[in-house]
N, C-alpha and C positions, 0 to 999 in steps of 0.2 A: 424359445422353448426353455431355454436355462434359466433366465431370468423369473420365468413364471413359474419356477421349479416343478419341469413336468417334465426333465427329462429321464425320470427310470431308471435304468441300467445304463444307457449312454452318458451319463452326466460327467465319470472321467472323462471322455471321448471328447465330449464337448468343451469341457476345460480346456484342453491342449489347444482346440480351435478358439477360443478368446483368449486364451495368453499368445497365440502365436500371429492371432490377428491386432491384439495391442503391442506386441512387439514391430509389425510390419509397419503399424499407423506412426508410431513413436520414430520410425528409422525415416518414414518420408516427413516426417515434420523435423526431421534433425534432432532430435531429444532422445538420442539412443547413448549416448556418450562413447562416441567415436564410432560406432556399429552402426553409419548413416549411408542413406541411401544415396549415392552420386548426383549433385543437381546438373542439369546442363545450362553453358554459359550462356 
């Protein structure tokens, strides 16, 4: 919806859910710069 830029009024809303969904991806791939998500051994 954001991408197709249709989302209306919600488009702040939906910002915050793609930077906090690229933030979560970045933290399991270890590219957070120390804000990583714990691997198990």
């Amino acid at each position: 919806v954001l991408m197709e830029g249709q989302g209306g009024s919600y488009v702040p809303t939906l910002k915050q859910y793609q930077d906090k969904a690229a933030y979560f991806l970045c933290a399991c791939l270890q590219k957070n710069g120390g804000y990583n998500v714990p691997l198990t051994p």
